[in-house]
C-alpha positions as CSV (number, residue, x, y, z in Angstrom):
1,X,49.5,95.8,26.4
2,X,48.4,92.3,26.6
3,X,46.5,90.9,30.0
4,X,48.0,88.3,31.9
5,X,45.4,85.8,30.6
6,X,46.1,86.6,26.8
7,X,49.8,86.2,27.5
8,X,48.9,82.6,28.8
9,X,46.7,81.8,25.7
10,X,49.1,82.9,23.6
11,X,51.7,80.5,25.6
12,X,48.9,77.8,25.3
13,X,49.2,78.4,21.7
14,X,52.8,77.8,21.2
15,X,52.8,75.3,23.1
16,X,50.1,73.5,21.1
17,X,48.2,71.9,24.1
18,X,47.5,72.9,27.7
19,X,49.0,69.6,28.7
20,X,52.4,70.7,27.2
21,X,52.0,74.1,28.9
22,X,51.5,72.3,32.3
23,X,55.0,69.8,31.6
24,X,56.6,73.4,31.0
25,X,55.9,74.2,34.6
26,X,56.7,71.1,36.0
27,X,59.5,71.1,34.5
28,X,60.4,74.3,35.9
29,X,59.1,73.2,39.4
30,X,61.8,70.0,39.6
31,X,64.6,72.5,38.3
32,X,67.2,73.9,40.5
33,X,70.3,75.2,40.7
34,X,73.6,73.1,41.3
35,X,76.9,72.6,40.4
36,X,78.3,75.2,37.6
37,X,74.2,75.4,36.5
38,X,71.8,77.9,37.3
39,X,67.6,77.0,37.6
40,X,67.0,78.0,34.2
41,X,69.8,76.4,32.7
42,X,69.1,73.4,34.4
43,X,64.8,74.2,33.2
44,X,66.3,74.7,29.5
45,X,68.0,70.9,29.1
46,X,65.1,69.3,30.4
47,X,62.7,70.7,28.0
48,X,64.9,70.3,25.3
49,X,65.4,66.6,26.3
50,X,61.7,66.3,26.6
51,X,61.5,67.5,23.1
52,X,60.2,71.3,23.8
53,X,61.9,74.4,21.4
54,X,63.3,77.2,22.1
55,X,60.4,79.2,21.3
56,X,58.2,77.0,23.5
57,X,61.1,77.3,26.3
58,X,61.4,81.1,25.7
59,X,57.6,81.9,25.7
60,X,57.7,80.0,28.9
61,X,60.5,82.2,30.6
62,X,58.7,85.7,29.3
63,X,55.6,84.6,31.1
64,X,54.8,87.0,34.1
């Protein structure tokens, strides 16, 4: 099983820079839930305007 800190390298990784990793979780910081969206859902359009993938997105959600 991998450590917490492997887990976030690997994230680092598909992210392709730390500083992308870090606008992940401010993204997810300014997201929350409203009208007919839930946090996530809400987390998942910004990225995705912001230019992030789904596997970007995804490896971002699975992190512990």
């Amino acid at each position: 099983m991998a450590t917490e800190q492997e887990l976030n390298d690997n994230f680092v990784r598909i992210c392709g820079s730390v500083g992308k990793a870090d606008r992940l979780q401010q993204l997810w910081n300014m997201s929350y839930p409203h009208y007919k969206k839930t946090r996530e859902q809400d987390f998942k359009e910004q990225a995705k305007r912001e230019g992030f993938t789904n596997r970007q997105i995804n490896a971002f959600l699975s992190l512990p």
